[in-house]
N, C-alpha and C positions, 0 to 999 in steps of 0.2 A: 108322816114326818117323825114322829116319836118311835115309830118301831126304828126306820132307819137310824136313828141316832143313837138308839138300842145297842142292835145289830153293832154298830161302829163303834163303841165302846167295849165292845165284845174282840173286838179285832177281825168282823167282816165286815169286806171292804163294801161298801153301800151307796148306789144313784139313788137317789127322793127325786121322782118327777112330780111337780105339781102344775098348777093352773096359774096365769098371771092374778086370777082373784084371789088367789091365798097366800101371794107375797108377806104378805106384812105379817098373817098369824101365822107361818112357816119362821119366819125371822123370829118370832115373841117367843114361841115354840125352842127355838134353837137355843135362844137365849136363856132360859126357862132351866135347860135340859146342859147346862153350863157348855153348853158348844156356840159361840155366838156367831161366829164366822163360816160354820157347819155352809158347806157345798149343795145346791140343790139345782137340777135342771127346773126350766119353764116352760113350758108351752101355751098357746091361747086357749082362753076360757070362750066357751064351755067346749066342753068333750061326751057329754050325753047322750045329745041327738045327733053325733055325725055318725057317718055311714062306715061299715069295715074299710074303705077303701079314703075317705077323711081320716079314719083314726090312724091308718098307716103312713099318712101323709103326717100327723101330728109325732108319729114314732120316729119319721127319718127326722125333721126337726131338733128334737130330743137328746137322738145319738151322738150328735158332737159332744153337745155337753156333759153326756155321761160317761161317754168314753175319757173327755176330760178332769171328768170327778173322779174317775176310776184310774187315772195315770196311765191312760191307755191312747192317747191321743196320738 
């Protein structure tokens, strides 16, 4: 979270994917980092132990919302 909002203070353009368990410290994070409203895709917790073909299934999930963090939608 904090490199992307790095990054985005820099002027590249940046998706933050995270887990639905790190909502609330993504948001503190943002807040933290004077971006309070900062854009971040989610997808379901955990992402560990799935398999290459789970994680791809968690990646097409993903792509809407960072194509729409990225004004790309």
């Amino acid at each position: 979270m904090h490199d992307g909002i790095e990054l985005e203070k820099q002027g590249v353009p940046t998706a933050v994917i995270i887990t639905d368990e790190f909502v609330n410290q993504a948001k503190a994070i943002a807040e933290i980092q004077g971006i309070p409203d900062y854009p971040f895709a989610v997808i379901p917790h955990p992402i560990g132990r799935l398999t290459p073909e789970d994680l791809k299934e968690r990646a097409k999930q993903a792509l809407p919302q960072v194509l729409k963090i990225l004004g790309q939608e």
